[in-house]
DRENGUMI-943313 format. One record per residue: residue in one letter; x, y, z of N, C-alpha, C in turn. Coordinates in steps of 0.05 Angstrom, whole numbers, plus 5000, padded with zeros to 4 digits. Last residue first. Layout:
BEGIN
AXYZXYZXYZ;...
END
This chain:
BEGIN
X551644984477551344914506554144954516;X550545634426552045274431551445184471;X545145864394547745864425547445624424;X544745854331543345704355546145704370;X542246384292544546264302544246104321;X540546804228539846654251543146394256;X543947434208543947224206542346984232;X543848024225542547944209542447614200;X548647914274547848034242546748044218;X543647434294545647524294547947734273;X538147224323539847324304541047544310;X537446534349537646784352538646964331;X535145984386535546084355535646374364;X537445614443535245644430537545854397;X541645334461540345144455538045324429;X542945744515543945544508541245434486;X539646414519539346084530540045864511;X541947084538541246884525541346514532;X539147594566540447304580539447064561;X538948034535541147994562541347764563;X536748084468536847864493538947934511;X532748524434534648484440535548344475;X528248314381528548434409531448414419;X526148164346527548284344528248524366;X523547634345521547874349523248124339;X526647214358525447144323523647394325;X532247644393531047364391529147414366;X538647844383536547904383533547664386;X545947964407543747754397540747864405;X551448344387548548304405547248084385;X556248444365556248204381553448154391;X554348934331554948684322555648474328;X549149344348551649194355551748904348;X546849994328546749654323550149574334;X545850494378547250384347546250114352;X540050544416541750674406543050464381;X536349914432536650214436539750294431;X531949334437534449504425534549804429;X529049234499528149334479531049444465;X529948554524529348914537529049044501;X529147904558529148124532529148444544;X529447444576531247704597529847924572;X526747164548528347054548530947264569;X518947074517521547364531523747064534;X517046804470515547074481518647224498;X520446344434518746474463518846664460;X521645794388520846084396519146234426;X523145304387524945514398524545804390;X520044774413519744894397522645154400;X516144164441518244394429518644514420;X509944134474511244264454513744244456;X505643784507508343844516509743894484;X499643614523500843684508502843894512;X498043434581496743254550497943364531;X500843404641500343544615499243424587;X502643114672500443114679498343264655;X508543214679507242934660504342964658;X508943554713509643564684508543364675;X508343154761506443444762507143554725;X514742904754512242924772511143154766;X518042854694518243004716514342964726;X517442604636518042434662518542574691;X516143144610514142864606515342614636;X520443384622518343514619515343204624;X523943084581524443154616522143204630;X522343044541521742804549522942844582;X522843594529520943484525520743254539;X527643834506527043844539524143704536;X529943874456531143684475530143624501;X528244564450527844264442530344124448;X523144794499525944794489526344494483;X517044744510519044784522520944704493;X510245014514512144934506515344944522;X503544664532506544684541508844774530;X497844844522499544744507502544874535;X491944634565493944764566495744654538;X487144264572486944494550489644584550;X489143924624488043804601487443944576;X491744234659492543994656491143894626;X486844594664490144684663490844484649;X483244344695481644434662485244514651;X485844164737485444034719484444064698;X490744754757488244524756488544364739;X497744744778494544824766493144694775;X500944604822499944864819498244924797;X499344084867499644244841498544494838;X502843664916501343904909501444114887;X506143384937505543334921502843454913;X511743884940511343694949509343554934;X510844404903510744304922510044124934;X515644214837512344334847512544334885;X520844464799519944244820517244434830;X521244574727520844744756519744574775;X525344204687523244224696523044414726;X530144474656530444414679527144414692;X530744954627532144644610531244464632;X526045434620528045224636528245004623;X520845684600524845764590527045614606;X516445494582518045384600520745444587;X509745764568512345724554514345724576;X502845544561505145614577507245514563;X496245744551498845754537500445704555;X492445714574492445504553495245614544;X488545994636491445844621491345704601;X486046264667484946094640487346014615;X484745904739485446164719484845944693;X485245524778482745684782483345954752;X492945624802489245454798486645684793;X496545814803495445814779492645724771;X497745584849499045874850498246004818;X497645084873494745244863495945564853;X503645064905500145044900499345144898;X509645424881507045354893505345194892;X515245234843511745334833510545184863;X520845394815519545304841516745384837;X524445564786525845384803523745264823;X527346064736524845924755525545634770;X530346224695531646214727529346044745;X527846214643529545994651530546044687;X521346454661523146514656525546254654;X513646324637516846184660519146284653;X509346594601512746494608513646454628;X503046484595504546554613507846364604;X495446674583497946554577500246584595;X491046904613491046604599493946464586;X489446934672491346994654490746774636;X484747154709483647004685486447014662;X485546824777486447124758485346884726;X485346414810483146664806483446854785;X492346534838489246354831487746564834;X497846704835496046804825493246664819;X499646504886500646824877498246844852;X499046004924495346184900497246404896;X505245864935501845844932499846014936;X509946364896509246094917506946094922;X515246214852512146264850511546134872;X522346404840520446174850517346384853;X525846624808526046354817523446204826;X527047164756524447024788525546734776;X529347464731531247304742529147234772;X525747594682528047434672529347244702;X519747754710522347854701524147624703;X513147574676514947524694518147654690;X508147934655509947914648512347864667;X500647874646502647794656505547774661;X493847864637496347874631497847974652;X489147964664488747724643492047714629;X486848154716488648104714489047924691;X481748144737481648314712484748304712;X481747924787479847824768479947984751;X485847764833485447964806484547884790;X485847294865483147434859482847614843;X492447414880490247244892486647344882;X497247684882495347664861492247524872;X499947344941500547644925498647834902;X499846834953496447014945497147314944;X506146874977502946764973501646914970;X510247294930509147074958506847004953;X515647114885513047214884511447074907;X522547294873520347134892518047284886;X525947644858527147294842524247124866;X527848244812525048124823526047744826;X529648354773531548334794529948194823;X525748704735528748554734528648604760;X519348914764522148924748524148724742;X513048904738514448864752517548834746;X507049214741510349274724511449124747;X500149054720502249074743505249014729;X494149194706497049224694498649234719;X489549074738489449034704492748944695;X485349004787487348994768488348914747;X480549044805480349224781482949154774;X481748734852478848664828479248704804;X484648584889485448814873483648624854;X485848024920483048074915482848524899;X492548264936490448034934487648204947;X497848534927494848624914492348374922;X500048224964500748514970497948674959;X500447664991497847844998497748154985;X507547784999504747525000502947765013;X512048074970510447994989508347904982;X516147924924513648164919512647944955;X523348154924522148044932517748134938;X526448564910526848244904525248064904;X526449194877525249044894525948754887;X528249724860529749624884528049244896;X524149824822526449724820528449524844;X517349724846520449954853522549734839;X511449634812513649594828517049774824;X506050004793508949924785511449834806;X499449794782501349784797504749814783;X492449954761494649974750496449984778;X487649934780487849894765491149804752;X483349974848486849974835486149814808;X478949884871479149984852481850084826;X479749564914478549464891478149544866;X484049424951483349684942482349564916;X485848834977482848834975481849264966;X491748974994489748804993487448954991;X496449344992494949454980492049244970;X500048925026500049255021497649435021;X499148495047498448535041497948875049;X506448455086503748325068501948525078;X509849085077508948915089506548755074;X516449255040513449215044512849105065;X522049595045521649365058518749435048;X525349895008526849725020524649485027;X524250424961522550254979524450024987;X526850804922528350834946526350514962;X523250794874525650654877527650634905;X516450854891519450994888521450784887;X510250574866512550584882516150714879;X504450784845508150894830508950804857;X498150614835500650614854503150504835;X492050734824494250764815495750774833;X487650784850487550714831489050654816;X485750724922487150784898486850694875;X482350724972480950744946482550794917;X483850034996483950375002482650444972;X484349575031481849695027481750005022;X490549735057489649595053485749675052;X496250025065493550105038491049995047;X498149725098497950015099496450175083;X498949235113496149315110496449605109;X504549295141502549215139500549215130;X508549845126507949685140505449565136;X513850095081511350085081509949855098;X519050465073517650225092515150335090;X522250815043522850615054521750445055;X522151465012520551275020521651015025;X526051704974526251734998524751555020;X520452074932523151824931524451944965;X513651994952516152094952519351944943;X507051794928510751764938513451884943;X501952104914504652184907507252044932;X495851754903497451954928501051984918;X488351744888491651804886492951834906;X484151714913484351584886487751644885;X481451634976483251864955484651634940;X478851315029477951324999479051474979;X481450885079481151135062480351105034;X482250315091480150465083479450735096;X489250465112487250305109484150425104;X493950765127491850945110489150775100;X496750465165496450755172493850865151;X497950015172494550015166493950395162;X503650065194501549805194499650015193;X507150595172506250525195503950285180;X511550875131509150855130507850645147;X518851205135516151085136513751175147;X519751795114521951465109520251255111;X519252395092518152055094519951895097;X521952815064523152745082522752365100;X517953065030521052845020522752775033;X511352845059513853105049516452895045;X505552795024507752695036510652855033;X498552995031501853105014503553045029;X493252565018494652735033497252805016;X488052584968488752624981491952674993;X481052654996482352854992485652684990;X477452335026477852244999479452464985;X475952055079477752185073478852135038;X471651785090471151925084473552125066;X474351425130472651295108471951485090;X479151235167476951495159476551465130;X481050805174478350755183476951025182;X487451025198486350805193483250885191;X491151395197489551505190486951205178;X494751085232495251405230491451595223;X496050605244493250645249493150965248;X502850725263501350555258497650675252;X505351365233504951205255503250995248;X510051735188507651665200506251315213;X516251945194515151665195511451775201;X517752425193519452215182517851995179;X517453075176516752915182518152605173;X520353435147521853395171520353175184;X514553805119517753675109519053685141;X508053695140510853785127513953725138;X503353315097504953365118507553465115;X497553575090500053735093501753635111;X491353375079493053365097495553445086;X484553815077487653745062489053615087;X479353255100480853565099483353505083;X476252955129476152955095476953285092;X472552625175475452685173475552705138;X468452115200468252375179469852625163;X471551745220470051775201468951985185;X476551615257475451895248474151915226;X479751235257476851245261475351445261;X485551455287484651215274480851355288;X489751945274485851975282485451685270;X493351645315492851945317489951975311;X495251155313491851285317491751535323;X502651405331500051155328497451275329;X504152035320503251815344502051685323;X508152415287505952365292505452085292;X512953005284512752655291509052725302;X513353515274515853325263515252995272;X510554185258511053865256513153645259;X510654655232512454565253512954285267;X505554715208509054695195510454545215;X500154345233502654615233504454475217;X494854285200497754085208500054255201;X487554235225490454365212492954245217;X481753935210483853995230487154095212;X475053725205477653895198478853925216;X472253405222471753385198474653565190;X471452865271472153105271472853085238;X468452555316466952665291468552865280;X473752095342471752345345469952385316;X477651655342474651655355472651895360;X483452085363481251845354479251855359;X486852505364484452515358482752295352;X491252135401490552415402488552595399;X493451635395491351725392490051985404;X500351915412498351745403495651725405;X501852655390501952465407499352275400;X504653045351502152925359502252725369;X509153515354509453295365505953265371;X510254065351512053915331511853645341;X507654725345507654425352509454205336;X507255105320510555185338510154855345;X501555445311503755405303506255295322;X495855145339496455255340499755195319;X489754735316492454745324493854955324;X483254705312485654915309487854885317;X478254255296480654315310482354545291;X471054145290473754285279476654295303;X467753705311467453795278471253925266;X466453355365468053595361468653485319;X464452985392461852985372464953335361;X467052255400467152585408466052695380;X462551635394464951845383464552125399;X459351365425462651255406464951525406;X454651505452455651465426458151405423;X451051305502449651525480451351535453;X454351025530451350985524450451105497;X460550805499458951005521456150955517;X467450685507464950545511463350735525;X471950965491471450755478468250605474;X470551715472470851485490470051185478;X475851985440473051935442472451775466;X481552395440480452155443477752025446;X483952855448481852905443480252655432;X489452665476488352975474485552885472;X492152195473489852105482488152395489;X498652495481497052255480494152265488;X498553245474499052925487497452735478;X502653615427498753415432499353215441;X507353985445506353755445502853615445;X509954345456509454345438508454055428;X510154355511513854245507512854165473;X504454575519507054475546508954305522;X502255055479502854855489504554725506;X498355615488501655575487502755305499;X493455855443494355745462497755595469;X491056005394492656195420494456105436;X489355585369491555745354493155955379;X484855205384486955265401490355535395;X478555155382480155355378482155425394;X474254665371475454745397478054925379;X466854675347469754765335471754845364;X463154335382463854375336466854465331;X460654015431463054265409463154185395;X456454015469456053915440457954045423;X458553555532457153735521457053705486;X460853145554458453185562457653415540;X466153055515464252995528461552935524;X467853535531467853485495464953295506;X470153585583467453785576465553745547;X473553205575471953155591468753285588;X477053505540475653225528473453185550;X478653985577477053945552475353665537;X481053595613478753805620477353845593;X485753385583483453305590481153375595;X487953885569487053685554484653495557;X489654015626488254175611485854025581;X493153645633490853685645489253825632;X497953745595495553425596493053515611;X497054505590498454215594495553985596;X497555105569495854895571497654735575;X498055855566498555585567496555455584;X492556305520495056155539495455855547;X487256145500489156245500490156215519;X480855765467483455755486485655915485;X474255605456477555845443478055855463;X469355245427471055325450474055515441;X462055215416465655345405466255465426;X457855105447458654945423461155025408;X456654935506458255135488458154925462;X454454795556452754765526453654915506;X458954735596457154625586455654525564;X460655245614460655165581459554895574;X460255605654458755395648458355405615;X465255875677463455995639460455765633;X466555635707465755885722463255945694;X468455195687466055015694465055365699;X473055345656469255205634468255225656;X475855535694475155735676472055525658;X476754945715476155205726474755355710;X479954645673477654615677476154845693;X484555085654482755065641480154945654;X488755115695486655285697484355235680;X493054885679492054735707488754825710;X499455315672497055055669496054865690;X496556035672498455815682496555485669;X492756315651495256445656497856215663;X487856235596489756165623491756425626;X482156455572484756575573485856405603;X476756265531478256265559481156275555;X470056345500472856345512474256395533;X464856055477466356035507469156075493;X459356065441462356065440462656185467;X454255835413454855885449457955905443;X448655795364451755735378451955935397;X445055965343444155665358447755695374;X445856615350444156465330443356165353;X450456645395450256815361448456555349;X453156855449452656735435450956925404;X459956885485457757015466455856735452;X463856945544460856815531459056915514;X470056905567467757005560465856835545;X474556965626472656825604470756965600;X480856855654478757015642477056845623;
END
């Protein structure tokens, strides 16, 4: 069955199957053609799908209306409403609205790509969504809802809708986040779930955040997370984390404040790379190693080395406005090979300090010597520090701030019931 109203500039075509197979039939009897709203009831399969995309097409739909309709095994096949890659006249399927019906629990891979589509609904019933589902759906800027039971969103999920500044609701079920899945999108926020795992590739990458809470559940990143979102201001890394991947914020313009935790012992390449509003800094007690440009370009001007450090990149400092550095290692940090990790305005304005006795180590170590002025001294900025809390304890050591030290360092000054005390070696 079919019918044909029209109303004003619009042409609505509906069509009732009985079996699947029927839909092209029923458009071509309705010459829908020049329909601009399609409505579907009863069952549908791939074919059917296609028939539609085919009719999507040649003709001019706004709104395809499937809520009736009785999907084959509740499924949006692969490549449903897909645009075409290569066409004379345009790129994209010119379809505005989608209706999903309830009871679906499976979007298949690029499904809606490459269309003009501005709204579309996300049954409850949900439970897995395809690669490119809408990669490139530029005009795409609806609520997304995804609901609970969902586990993973797909590579290129929601890559390259540019518009999408609404945004989405991750259910607590998430485990992962697919290579590039939310890449330039524009929504200033988005809520993590704890439960969150994996974050693949470029999954932010050029996005419009401003703020990113990573959950403590996060296991794995991919480089460059959250590269080149220019407007990110503020980052807090997950507890759980060892390790910061290479590229994660590089060229993050606007960043300002990044939390990074204890337990943290690697920073990758060009992780920082270009945070040009990055002017501070606070390394955690048990990082070993800095590897090349993690932070060139950034305007830090000061900076602690923890005593666990062990290893400095190239250039992993170059290009910034360093004049302070404090070396909590008894143990000059080896450079790479014979490649430095500052510059030469570094080398020549910088004050050095290190721990007294460590000075003439400092002065005969390659790439250290390069320094014009090498301090001792036994006051630093951090040392593991955390903040005193609850009673006073009379075995705790505090450093000259009155902070309270986890990982105190042989050699330096501390107080100790009220009294100063130098840890013996």
């Amino acid at each position: 069955m079919q019918v044909c109203l029209a109303t004003g500039n619009d042409i609505t075509v509906s069509i009732t199957t009985t079996e699947y197979g029927q839909v092209e039939a029923l458009l071509a009897e309705a010459e829908a053609g020049n329909a601009t709203n399609i409505i579907v009831a009863g069952p549908i399969d791939e074919s059917d799908f296609q028939a539609l995309n085919k009719y999507a097409v040649k003709g001019k739909y706004n709104v395809v209306d499937l809520q009736g309709a009785e999907i084959k095994d509740n499924t949006v096949p692969d490549l449903a409403f897909c645009g075409p890659f290569v066409s004379k006249d345009r790129l994209y399927l010119g379809i505005k609205k989608i209706i999903l019906p309830e009871g679906i629990v499976k979007i298949g891979k690029w499904a809606f790509a490459f269309t003009e589509l501005e709204e579309i609904n996300i049954p409850s019933s949900l439970r897995e969504l395809g690669d490119n589902a809408f990669l490139r759906d530029t005009c795409l800027n609806c609520p997304i809802v995804l609901p609970e039971g969902v586990e993973e969103i797909g590579d290129n999920t929601f890559n390259q809708c540019f518009k999408l500044s609404i945004p989405p609701v991750l259910p607590s079920t998430l485990k992962r986040i697919g290579e590039w899945a939310f890449a330039y999108t524009t929504f200033k926020t988005i809520e993590f779930n704890d439960g969150l795992e994996y974050m693949g590739y470029a999954a932010f990458f050029y996005s419009g955040l401003e703020e990113v809470i990573l959950p403590n559940s996060i296991v794995e990143l991919g480089g460059g997370t959250f590269a080149l979102s220019e407007g990110l201001r503020h980052a807090s890394l997950p507890a759980s984390m060892k390790d910061i991947i290479w590229d994660i914020f590089r060229d993050c313009t606007s960043l300002q404040k990044v939390d990074i935790p204890e337990g943290v012992k690697s920073i990758g390449n060009s992780a920082f790379d270009r945070c040009k509003m990055l002017k501070e800094i606070m390394l955690p007690s048990t990082l070993e190693s800095i590897e090349p440009t993690a932070f060139e370009s950034c305007p830090i001007q000061t900076i602690d080395f923890p005593a666990h450090l062990k290893y400095l990149g190239y250039n992993c400092f170059a290009r910034t406005n360093l004049r302070t550095i404090y070396c909590e290692s008894l143990t000059p940090p080896e450079f790479q090979t014979s490649l430095n990790p500052f510059d030469e305005a570094c080398y020549a304005n910088a004050v050095v300090y290190v721990h007294f006795g460590c000075k003439e180590k400092y002065q005969e170590h390659w790439g250290w010597c390069k320094f014009k002025n090498i301090v001792e001294t036994d006051e630093f900025p951090l040392a593991g520090i955390s903040d005193a809390m609850g009673a006073p304890d009379e075995h705790a050591l505090y450093d000259l701030q009155g902070r309270k030290v986890s990982q105190p360092l042989p050699g330096r000054v501390y107080i100790q019931n009220g009294k100063k005390v130098v840890l013996s070696e």
